[in-house]
Jmol script that loads the backbone (N, CA, C; Angstrom):
load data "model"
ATOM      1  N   UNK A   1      88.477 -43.069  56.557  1.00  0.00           N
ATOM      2  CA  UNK A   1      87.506 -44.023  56.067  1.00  0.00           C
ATOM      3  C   UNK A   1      87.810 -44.287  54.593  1.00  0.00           C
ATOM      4  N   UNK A   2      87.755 -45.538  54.450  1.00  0.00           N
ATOM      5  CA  UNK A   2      87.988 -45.755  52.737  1.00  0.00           C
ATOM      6  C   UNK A   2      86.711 -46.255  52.204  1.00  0.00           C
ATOM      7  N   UNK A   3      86.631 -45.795  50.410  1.00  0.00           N
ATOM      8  CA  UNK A   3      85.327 -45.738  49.752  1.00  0.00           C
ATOM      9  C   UNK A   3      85.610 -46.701  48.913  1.00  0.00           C
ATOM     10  N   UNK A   4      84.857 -46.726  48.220  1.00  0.00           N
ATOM     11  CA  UNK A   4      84.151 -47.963  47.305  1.00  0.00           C
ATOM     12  C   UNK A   4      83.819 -46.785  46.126  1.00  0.00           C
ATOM     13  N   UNK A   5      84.270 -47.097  45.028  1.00  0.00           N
ATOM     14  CA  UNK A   5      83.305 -46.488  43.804  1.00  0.00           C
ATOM     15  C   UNK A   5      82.524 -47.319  42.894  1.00  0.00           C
ATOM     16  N   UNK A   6      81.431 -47.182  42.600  1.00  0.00           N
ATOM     17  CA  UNK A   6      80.829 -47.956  41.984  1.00  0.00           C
ATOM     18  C   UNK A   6      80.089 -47.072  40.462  1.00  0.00           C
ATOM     19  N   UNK A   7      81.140 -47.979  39.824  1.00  0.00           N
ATOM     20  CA  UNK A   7      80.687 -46.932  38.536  1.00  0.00           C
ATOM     21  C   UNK A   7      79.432 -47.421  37.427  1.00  0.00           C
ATOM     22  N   UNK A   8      78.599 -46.834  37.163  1.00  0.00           N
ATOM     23  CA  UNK A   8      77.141 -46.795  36.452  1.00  0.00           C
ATOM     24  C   UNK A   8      76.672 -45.513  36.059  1.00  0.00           C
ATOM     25  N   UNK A   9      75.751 -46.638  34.813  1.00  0.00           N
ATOM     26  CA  UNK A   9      75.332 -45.990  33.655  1.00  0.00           C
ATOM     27  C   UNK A   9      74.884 -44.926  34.200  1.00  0.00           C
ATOM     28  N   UNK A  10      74.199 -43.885  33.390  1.00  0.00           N
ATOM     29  CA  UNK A  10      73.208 -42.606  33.632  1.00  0.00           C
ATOM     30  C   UNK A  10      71.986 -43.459  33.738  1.00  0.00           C
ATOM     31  N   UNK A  11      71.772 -44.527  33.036  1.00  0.00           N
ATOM     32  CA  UNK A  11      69.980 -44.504  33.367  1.00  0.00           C
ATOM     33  C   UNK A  11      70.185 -45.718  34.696  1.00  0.00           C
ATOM     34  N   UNK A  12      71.054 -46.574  35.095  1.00  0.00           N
ATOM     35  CA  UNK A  12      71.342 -46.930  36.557  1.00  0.00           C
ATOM     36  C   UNK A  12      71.190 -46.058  37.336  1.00  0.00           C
ATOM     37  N   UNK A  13      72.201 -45.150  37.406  1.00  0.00           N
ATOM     38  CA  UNK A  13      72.188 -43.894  38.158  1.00  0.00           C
ATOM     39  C   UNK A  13      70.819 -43.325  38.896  1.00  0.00           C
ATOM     40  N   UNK A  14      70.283 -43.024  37.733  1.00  0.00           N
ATOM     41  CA  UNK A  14      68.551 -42.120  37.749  1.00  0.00           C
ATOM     42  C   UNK A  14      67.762 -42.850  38.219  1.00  0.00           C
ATOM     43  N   UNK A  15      67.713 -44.277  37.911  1.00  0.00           N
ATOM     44  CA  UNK A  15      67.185 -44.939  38.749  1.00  0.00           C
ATOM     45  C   UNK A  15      67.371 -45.064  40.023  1.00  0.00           C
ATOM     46  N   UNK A  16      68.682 -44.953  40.405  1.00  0.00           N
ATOM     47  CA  UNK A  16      68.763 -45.293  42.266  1.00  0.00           C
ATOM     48  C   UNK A  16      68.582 -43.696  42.367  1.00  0.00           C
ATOM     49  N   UNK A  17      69.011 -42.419  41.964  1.00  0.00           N
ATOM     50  CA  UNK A  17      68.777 -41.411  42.403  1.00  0.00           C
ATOM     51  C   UNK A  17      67.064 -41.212  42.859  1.00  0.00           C
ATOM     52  N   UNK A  18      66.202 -41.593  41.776  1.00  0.00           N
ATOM     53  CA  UNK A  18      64.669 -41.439  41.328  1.00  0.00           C
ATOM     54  C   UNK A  18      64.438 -42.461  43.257  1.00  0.00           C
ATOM     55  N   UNK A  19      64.863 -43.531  43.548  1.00  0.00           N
ATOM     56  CA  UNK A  19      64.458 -44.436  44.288  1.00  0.00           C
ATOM     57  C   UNK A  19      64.776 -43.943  45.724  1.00  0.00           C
ATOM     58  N   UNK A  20      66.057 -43.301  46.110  1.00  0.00           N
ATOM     59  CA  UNK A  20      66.463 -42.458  46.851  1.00  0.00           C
ATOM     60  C   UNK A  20      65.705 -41.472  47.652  1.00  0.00           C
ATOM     61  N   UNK A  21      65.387 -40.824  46.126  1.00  0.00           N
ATOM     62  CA  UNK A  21      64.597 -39.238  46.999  1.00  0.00           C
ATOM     63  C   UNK A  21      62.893 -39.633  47.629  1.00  0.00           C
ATOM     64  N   UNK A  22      62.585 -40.720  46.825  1.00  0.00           N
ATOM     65  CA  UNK A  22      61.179 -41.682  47.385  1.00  0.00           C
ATOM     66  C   UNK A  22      61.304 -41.814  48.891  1.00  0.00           C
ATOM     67  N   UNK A  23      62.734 -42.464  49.115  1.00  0.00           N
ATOM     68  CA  UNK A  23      62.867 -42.338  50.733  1.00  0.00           C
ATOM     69  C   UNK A  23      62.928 -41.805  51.689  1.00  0.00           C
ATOM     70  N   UNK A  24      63.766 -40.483  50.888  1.00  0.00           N
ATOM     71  CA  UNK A  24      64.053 -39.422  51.732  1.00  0.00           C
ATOM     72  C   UNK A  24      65.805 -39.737  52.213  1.00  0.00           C
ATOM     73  N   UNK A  25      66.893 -40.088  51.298  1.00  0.00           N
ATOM     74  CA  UNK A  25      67.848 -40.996  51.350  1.00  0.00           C
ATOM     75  C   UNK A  25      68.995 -40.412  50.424  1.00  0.00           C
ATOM     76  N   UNK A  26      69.989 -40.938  50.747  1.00  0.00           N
ATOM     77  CA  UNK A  26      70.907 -40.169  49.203  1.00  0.00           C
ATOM     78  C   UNK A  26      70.951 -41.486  48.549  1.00  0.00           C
ATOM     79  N   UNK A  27      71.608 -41.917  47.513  1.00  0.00           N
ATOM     80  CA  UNK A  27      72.354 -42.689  46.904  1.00  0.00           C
ATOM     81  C   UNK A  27      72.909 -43.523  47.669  1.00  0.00           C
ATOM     82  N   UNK A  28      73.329 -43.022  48.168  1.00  0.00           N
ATOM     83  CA  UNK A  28      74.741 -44.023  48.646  1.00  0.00           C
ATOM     84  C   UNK A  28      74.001 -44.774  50.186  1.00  0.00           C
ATOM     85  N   UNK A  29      73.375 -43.935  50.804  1.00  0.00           N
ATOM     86  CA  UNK A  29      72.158 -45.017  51.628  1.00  0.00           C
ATOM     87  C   UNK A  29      71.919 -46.195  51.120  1.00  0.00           C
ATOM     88  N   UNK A  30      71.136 -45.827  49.415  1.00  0.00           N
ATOM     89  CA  UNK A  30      70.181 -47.117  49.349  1.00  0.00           C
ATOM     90  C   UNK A  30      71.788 -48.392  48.571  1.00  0.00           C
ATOM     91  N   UNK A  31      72.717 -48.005  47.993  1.00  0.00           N
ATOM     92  CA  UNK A  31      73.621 -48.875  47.867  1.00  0.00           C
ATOM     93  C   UNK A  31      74.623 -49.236  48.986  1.00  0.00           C
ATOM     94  N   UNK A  32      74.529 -48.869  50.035  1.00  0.00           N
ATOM     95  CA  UNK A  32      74.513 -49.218  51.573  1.00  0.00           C
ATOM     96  C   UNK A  32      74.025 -50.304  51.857  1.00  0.00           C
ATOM     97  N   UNK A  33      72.818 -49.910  52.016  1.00  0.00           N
ATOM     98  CA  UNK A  33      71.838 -50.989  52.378  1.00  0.00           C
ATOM     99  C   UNK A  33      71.978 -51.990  51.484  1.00  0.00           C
ATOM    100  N   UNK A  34      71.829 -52.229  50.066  1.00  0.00           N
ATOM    101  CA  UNK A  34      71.961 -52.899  48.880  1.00  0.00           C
ATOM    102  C   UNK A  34      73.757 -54.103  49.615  1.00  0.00           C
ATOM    103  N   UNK A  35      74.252 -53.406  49.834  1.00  0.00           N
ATOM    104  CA  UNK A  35      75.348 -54.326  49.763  1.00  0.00           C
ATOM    105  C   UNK A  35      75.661 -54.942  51.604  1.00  0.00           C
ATOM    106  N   UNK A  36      74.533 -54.543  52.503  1.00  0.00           N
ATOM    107  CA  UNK A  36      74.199 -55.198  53.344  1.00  0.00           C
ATOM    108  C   UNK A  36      73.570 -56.143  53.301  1.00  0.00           C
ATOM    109  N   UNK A  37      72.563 -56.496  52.629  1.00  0.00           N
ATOM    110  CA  UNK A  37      71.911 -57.119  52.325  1.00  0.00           C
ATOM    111  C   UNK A  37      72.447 -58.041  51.910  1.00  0.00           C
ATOM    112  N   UNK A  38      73.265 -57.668  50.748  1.00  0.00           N
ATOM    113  CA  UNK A  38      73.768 -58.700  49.462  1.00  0.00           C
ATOM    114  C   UNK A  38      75.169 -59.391  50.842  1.00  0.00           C
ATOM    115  N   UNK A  39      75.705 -58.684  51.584  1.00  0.00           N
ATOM    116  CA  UNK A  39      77.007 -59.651  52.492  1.00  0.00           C
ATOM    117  C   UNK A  39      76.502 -60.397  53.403  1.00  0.00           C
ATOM    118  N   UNK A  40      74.876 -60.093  53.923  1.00  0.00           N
ATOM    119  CA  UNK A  40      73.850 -60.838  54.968  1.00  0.00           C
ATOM    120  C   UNK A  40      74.093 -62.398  54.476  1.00  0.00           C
ATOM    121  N   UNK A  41      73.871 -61.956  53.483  1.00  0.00           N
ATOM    122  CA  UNK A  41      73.690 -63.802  52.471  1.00  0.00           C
ATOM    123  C   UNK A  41      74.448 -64.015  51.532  1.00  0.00           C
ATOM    124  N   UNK A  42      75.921 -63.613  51.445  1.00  0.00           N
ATOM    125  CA  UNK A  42      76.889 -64.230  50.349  1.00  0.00           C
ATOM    126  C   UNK A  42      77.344 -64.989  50.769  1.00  0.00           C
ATOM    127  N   UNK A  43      76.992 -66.255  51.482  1.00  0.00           N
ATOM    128  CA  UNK A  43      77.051 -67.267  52.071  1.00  0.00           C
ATOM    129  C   UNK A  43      76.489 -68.376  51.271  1.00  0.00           C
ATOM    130  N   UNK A  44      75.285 -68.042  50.554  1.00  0.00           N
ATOM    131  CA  UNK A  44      74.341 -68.559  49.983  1.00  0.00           C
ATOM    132  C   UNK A  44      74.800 -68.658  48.784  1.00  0.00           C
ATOM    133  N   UNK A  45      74.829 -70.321  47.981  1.00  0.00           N
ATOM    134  CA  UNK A  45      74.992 -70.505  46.852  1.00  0.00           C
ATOM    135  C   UNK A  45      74.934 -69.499  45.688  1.00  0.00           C
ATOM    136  N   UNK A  46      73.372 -69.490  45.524  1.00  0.00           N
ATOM    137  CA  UNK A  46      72.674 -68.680  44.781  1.00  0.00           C
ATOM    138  C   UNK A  46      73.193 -67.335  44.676  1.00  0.00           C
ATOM    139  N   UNK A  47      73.444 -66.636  45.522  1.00  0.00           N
ATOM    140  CA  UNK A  47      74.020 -65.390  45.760  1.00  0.00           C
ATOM    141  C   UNK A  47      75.303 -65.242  44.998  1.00  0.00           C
ATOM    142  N   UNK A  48      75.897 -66.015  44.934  1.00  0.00           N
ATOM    143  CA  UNK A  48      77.611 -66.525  44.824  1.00  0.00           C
ATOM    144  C   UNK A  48      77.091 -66.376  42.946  1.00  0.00           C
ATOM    145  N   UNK A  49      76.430 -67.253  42.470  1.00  0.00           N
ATOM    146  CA  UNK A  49      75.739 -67.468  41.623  1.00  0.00           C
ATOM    147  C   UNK A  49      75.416 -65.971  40.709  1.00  0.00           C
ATOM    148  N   UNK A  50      74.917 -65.777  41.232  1.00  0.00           N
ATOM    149  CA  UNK A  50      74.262 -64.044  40.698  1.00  0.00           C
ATOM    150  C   UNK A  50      75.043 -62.825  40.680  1.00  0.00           C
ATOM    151  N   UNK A  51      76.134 -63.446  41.632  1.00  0.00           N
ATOM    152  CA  UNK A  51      77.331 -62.068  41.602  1.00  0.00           C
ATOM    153  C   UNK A  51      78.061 -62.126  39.796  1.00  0.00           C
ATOM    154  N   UNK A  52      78.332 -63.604  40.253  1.00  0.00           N
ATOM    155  CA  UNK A  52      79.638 -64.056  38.944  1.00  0.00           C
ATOM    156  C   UNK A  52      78.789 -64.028  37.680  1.00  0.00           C
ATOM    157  N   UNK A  53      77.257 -64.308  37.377  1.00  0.00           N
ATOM    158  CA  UNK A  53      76.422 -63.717  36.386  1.00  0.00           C
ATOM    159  C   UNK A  53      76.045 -62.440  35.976  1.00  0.00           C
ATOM    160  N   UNK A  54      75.776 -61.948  37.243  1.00  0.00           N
ATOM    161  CA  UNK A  54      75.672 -60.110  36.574  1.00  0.00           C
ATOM    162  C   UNK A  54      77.118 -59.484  36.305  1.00  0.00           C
ATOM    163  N   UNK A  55      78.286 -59.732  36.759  1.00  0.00           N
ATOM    164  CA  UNK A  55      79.387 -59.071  36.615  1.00  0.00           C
ATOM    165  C   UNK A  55      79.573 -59.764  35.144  1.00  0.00           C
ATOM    166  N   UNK A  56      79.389 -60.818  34.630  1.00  0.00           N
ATOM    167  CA  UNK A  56      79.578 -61.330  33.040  1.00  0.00           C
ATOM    168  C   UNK A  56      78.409 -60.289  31.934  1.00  0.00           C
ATOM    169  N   UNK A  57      76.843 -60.161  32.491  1.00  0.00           N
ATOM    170  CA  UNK A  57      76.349 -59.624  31.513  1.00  0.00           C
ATOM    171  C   UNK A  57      76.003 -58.098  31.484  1.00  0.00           C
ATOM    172  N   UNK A  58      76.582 -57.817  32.715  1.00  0.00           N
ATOM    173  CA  UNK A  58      76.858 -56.130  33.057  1.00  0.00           C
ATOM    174  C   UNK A  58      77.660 -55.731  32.361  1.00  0.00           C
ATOM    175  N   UNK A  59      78.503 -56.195  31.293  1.00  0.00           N
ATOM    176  CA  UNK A  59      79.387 -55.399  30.039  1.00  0.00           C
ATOM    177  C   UNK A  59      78.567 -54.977  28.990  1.00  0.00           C
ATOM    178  N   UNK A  60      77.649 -55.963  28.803  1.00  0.00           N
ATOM    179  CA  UNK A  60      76.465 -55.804  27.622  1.00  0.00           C
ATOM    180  C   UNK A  60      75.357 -55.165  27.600  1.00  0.00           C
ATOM    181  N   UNK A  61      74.875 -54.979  29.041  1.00  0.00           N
ATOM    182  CA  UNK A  61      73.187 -54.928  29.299  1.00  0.00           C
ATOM    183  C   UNK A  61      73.281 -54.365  29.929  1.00  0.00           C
ATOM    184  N   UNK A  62      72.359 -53.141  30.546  1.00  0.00           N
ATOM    185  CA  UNK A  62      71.684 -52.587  31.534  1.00  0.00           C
ATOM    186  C   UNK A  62      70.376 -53.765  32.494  1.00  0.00           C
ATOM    187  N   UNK A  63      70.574 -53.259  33.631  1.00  0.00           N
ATOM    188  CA  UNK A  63      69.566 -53.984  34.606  1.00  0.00           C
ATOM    189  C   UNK A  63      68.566 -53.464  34.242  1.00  0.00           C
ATOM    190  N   UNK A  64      67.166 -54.622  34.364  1.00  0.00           N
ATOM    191  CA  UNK A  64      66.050 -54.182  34.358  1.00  0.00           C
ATOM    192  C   UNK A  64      65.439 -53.083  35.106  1.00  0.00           C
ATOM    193  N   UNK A  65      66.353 -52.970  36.113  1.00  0.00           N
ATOM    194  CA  UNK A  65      65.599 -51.744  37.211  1.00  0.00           C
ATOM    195  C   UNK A  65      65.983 -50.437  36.668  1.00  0.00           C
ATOM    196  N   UNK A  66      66.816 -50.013  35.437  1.00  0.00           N
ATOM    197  CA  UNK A  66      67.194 -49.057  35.165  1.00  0.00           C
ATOM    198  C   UNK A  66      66.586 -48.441  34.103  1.00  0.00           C
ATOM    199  N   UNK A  67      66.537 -46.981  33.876  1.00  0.00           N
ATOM    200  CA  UNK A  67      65.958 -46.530  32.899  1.00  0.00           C
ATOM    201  C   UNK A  67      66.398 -47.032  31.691  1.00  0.00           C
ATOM    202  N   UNK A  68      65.845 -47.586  31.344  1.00  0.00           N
ATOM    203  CA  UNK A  68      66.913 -47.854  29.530  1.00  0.00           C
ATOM    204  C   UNK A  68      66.084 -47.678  28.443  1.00  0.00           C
ATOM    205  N   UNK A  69      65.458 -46.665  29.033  1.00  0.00           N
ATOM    206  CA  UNK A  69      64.504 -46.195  27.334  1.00  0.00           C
ATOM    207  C   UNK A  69      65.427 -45.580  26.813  1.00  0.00           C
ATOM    208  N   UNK A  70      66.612 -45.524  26.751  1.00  0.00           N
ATOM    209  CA  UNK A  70      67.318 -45.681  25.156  1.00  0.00           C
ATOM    210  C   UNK A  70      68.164 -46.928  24.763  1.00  0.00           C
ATOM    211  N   UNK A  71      67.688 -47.800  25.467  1.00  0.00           N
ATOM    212  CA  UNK A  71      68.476 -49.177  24.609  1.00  0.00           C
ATOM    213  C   UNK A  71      67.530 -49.597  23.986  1.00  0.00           C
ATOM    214  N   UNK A  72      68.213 -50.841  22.993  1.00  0.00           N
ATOM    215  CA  UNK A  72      67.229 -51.572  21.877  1.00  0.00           C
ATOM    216  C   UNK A  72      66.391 -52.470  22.533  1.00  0.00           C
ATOM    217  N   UNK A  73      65.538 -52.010  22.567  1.00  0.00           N
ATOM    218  CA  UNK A  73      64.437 -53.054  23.242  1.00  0.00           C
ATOM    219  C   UNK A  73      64.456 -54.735  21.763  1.00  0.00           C
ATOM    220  N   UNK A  74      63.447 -55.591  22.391  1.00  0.00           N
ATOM    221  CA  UNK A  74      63.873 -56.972  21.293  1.00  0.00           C
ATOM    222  C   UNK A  74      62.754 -56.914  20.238  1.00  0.00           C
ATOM    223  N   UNK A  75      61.732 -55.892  20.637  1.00  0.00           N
ATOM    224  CA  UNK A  75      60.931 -56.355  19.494  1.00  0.00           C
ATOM    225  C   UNK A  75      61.871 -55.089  17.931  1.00  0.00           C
ATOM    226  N   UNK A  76      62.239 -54.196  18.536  1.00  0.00           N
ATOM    227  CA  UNK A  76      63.054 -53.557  17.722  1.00  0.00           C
ATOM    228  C   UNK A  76      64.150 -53.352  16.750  1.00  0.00           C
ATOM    229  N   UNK A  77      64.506 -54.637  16.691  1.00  0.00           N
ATOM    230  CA  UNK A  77      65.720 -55.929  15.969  1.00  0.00           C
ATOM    231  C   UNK A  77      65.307 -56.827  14.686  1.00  0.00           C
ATOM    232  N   UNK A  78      63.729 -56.961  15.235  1.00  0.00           N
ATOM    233  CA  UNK A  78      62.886 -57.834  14.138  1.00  0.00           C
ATOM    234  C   UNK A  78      62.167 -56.961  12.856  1.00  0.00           C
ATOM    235  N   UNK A  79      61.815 -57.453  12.131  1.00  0.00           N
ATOM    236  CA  UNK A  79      60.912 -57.245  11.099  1.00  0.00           C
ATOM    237  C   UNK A  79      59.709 -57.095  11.270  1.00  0.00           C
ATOM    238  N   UNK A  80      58.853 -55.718  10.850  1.00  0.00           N
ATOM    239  CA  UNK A  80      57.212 -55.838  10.977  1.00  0.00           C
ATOM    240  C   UNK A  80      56.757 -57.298  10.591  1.00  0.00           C
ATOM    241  N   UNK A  81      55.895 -57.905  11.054  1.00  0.00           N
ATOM    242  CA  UNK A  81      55.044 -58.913  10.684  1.00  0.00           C
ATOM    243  C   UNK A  81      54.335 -58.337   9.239  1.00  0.00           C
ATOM    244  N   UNK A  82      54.206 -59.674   8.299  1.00  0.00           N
ATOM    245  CA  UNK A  82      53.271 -58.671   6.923  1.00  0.00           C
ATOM    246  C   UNK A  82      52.125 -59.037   7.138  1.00  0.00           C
ATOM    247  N   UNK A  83      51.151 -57.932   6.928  1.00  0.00           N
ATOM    248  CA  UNK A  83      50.131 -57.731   6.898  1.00  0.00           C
ATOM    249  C   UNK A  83      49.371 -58.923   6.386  1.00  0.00           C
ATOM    250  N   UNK A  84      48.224 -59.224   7.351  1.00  0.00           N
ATOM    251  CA  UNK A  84      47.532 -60.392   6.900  1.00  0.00           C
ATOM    252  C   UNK A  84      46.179 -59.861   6.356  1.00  0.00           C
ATOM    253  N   UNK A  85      45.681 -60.667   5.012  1.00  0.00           N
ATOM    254  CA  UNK A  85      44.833 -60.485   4.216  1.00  0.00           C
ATOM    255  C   UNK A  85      43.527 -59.906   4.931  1.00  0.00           C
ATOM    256  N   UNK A  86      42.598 -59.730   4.867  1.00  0.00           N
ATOM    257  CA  UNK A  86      41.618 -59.217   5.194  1.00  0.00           C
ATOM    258  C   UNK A  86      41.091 -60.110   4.929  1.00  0.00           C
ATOM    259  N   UNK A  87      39.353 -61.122   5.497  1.00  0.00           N
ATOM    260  CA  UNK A  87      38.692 -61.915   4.931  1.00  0.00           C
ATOM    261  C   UNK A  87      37.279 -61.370   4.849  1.00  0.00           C
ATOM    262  N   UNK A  88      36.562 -61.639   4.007  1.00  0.00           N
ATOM    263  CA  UNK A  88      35.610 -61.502   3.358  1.00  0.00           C
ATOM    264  C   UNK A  88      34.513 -61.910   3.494  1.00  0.00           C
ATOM    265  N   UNK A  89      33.516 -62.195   3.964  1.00  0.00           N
ATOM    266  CA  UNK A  89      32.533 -63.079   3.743  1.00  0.00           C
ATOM    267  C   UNK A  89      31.256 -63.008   3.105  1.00  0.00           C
TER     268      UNK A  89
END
end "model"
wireframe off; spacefill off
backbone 0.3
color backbone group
């Protein structure tokens, strides 16, 4: 039988691991299923669409479904807002 490796982050990872044991499943079940799904309908524009987009911003970014409490979130880039006056009346 020949494999597939699919290489990802630690907080990807933890995420499908964390999603896994919910099922009662290993890993490689739920990216099983994941890429059944995804060949059900790579037929479909859209699909076609979303492959050739996440493989472009998957160099840069972690998926939303993944732990990434250690990346820079956006408000974390900006400047505190300055403090607005107090009013008086």
């Amino acid at each position: 039988m020949s494999g597939l490796k699919i290489p990802l982050e630690d907080a990807e990872l933890d995420a499908v691991k964390r999603y896994a044991q919910t099922l009662g499943v290993s890993p490689a079940d739920v990216a099983y299923a994941a890429l059944n799904r995804l060949m059900m309908q790579a037929r479909e524009p859209e699909v076609r669409t979303d492959i050739v987009e996440t493989s472009r911003w998957r160099r840069q970014n972690l998926p939303l479904w993944s732990d990434s409490a250690q990346s820079v979130h956006a408000y974390e880039g900006r400047a505190d807002d300055e403090p607005e006056p107090s009013r008086r009346l």
